[in-house]
N, C-alpha and C positions, 0 to 999 in steps of 0.2 A: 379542555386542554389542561396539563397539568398544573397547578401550581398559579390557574388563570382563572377570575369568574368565580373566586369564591375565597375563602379561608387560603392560607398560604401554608403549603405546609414546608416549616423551616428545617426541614431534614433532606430535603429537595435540595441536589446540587445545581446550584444556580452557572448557566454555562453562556458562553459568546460563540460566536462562527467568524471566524475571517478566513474568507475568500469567498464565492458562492460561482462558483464554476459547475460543473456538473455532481462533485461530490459534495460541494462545501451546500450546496442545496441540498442534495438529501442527508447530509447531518443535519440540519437545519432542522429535517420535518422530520426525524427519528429521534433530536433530542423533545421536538414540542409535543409526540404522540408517545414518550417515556412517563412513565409515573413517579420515577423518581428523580427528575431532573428540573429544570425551569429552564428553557432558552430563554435569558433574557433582551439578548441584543445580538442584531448581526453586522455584518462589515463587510463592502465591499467600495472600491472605488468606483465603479458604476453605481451612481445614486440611484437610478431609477431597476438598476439589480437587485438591491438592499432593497428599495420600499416594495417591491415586489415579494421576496422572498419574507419581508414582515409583516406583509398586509397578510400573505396563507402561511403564518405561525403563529400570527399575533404578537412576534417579538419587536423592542425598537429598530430601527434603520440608522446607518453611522456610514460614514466615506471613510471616519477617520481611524487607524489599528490603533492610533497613541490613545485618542480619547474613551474607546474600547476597556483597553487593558488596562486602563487608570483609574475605572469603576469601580469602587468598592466592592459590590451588590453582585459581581461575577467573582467565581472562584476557578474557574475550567474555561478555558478553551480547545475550541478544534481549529488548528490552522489546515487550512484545503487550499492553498496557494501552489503557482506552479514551482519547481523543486528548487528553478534557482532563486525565488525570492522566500525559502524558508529561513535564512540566516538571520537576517532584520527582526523578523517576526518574533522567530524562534528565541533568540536571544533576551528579546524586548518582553516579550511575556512569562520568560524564567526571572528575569531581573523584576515584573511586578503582582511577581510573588505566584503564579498563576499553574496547576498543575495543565499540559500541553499535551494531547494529541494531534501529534503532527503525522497529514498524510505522509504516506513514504514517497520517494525513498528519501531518509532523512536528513541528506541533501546530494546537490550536483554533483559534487567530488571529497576526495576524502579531505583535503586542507579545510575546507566551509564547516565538515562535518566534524574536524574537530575544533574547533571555535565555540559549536553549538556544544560540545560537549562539555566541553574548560567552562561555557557557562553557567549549564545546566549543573555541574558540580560545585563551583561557586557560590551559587545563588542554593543550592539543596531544595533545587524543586523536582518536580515529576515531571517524567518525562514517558510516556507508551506512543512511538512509532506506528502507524498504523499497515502491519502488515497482514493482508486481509486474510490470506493461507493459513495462519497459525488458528482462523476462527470455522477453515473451509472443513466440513466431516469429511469429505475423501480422502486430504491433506493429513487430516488429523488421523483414520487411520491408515497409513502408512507411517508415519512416526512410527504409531503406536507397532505397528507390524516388523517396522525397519529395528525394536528394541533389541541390542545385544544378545538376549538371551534366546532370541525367537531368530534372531536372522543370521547369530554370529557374526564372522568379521566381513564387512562389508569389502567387496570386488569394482562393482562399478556402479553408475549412475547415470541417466543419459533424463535431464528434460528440453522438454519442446512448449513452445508459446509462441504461436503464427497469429498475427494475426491480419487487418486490409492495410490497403496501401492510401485511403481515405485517412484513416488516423493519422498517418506520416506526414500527408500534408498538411493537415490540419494542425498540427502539431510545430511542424519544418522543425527550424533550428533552434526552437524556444526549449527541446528538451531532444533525448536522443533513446535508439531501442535498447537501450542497455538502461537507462533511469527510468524510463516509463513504463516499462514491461520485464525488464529482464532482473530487475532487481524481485522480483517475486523469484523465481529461482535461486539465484542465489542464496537466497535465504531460505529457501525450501529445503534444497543438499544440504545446507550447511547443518542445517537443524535435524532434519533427518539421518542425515549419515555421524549425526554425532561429532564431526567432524572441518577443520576450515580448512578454506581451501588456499595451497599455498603459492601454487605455479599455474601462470595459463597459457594458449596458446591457441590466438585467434585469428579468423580472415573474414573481411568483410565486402562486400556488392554494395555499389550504389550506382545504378542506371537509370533508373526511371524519374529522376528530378523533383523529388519531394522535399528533399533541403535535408534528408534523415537516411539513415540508412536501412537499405532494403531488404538485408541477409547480415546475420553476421552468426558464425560458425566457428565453436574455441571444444578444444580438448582440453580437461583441467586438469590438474592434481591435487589432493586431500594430505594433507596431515598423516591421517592414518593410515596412507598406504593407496586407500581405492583412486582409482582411475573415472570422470566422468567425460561425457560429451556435451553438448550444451548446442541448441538450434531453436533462433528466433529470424521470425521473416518480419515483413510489413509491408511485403511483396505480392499478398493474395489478391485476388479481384475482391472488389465488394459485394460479390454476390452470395462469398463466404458464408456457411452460416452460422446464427449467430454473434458474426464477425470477429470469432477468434478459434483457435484449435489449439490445446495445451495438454500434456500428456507428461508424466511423472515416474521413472520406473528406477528398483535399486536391487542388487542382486548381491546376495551374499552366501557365508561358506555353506549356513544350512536352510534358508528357505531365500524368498524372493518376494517381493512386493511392487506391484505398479497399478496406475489407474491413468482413464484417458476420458477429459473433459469434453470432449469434444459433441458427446451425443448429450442434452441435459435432458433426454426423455421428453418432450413436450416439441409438436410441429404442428404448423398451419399449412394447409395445402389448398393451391388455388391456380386456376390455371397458368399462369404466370411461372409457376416455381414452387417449392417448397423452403418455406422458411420453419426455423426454430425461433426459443423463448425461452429466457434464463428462469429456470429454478432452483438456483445455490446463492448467487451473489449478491444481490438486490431486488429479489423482484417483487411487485407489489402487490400485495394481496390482501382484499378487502379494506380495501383504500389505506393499510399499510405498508411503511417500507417494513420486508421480513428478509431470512436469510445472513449469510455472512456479516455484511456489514453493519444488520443492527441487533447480529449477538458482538462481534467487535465494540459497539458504540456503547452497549449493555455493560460490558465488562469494566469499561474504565467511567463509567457511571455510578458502577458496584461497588469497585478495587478504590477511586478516588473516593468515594465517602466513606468505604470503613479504614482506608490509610493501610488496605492490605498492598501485595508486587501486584504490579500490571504481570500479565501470561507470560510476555517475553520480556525480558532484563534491556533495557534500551542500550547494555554496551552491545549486544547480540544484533539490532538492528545494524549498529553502528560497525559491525563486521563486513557487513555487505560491501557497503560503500570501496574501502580501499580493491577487491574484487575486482568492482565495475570499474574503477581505475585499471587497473591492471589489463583488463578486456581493452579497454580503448586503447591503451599504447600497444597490445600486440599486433590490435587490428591495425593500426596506423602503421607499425613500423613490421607488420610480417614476421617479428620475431617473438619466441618463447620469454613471459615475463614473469619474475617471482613478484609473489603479491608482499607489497612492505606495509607494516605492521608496526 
C-alpha cells in the first residue's frame, strides 16, 4: 500500500474520506491502491463502517468530521456524503484549510451552494466537484466533437438518464432525480453546448410511491440560442440492465454528435435472463478500482500536489445547481421558469 509498510514517501498527498456510503468506499480503496497518495484516515458515523472500511485500506477509523479535519497529517479530503449534508462538511473543511473534493452535485439547492461557495472563496481553498462525465471518454468525445469549429452553432440537445425504481426507494426523500442523476446532465449540456442554460420547462409523475419522483420531463433553453429536451425516469423495473440507460445527443449547423450508454459491451447470459456489467465507471479489474472514477480521483491527486486547475473550474459545477432549482419549481408549479443567476 502506498505510503504504508515502508519508507514514507513525503511527496504522497496525504488524504481523509468522510462518508463511506457506496462512493465514499471506493474513494477509500482508489486513494490506498494510488501511488501517490496516502489515505490516512476515514470517517463515518457508523463506527463499525469506518473500522470496516480501515481495517481493507489499512487507513485509521474516526466517527468524528471535526476530529478528521483538524489533523495536521491530512491535506485533502473526499467528502461522499449525501448532497444535503455537504454544507457542514464542505464548509468546515475549506475553513481547515483542506483542498475538497466534493461528490456532486455540490449541493441540494442553489441557496446551500452558495454558502459553500462564499466559503470556499473566503478561506482560498480548493475546491473540484466530482463530476464523473467531465473524466467519462464518450462524454469527453463529444465535447471534443460538439467544438464550434467542427459542429458550428449548436440547434438542439436532447439527454436521457433512466434509470430502477429500487434506487428511488432506497433513496425516497433523503435526495431527489434531479440531484442524484440529473445533475449529471445538466452539466453535460452545459459544457458541451458551450453554453448555460437559461429557461426551463418541466412536468413531473409520481405514482408508484417511492417518496421520489418517477418521470420528470423539461424542454430547456440555452444562452446561445439552442433549444434541449431533458428525460429522466426511475420508473424502470429492476430487471433493467445494468440498472440505468443514458443517452447524450447535440446537433448543430454543420455536423452532429451523440452517444448511448446504454450497451457497455460486456453480458452474462444465464437461464434466468441476460444481464450486463459496467466497463466505464467503476469497474473492478484485477482487484482494482479502474475506469472513470479513478481517472477523476487521479486528477485531483495530480492537480492537488502540483497546485495546477482541477479539469472543471468549481464555479462551472456550481452552475448546475441554480438549473435543478429551476427544474423543480417548473415541475411543481407546471409553469415555464427562468433559471436566476
Amino acid at each position: 500500500m502506498a505510503g504504508r509498510g515502508g519508507q514514507q514517501d513525503m511527496k504522497q498527498l496525504r488524504v481523509g474520506v468522510i462518508g463511506l456510503g457506496y462512493f465514499g468506499t471506493r474513494h477509500a480503496r482508489i486513494y490506498a491502491q494510488h501511488a501517490a497518495a496516502e489515505l490516512v484516515a476515514v470517517c463515518d458515523r457508523n463506527a463499525d463502517a469506518a473500522s470496516a472500511v480501515a481495517k481493507a485500506t489499512g487507513a485509521e477509523s474516526c466517527t468524528d468530521m471535526t476530529a478528521l479535519l483538524a489533523r495536521p497529517d491530512i491535506e485533502a479530503v473526499s467528502i461522499c456524503l449525501p448532497d444535503r449534508l455537504h454544507e457542514e462538511a464542505a464548509i468546515a473543511a475549506a475553513r481547515a484549510g483542506k483542498a475538497i473534493l466534493l461528490e456532486k452535485p455540490m449541493a441540494h439547492d442553489a441557496p446551500t451552494a452558495r454558502r459553500i461557495a462564499a466559503a470556499i472563496e473566503e478561506c482560498g481553498a480548493r475546491l473540484m466537484v466530482g463530476h464523473i462525465l467531465r473524466f467519462d471518454p464518450r462524454y469527453v468525445q463529444v465535447y471534443e466533437a460538439a467544438a464550434p469549429e467542427r459542429l458550428g452553432q449548436p440547434i438542439h440537445l436532447r439527454a436521457k438518464r433512466n434509470g430502477i425504481r429500487s434506487t428511488a426507494r432506497r433513496l425516497g426523500p433523503a435526495s431527489s432525480i434531479l440531484f442524484y442523476m440529473g445533475v449529471h446532465d445538466v452539466d453535460a449540456m452545459q459544457w458541451i453546448a458551450r453554453s448555460r442554460i437559461s429557461r426551463v420547462y418541466a412536468q413531473k409523475r409520481e405514482v408508484l410511491g417511492t417518496g421520489n419522483e418517477d418521470a420528470l420531463y423539461a424542454v430547456v433553453n440555452f444562452e446561445n440560442g439552442a433549444i434541449g429536451s431533458i428525460d429522466y425516469s426511475w420508473a424502470w423495473p429492476d430487471g433493467l440492465m445494468n440498472g440505468y440507460r443514458a443517452a447524450l445527443e447535440i446537433v448543430g449547423t454543420r455536423a452532429a454528435a451523440y452517444l448511448d450508454c446504454t450497451d457497455q459491451g460486456f453480458y452474462t447470459v444465464l437461464d434466468s435472463g441476460t444481464t450486463g456489467g459496467d466497463t466505464h465507471l467503476w469497474p473492478e479489474i484485477n482487484g482494482r478500482i479502474t475506469g472513470d472514477l479513478a481517472d477523476e480521483l487521479d486528477h485531483f491527486v495530480t492537480a492537488t500536489r502540483a497546485g495546477t486547475p482541477y479539469l472543471q473550474p468549481w464555479r462551472e459545477a456550481f452552475d448546475a445547481i441554480p438549473v435543478l432549482d429551476a427544474l423543480a419549481l417548473s415541475a411543481r408549479t407546471g409553469q415555464p421558469v427562468e433559471v436566476e443567476r
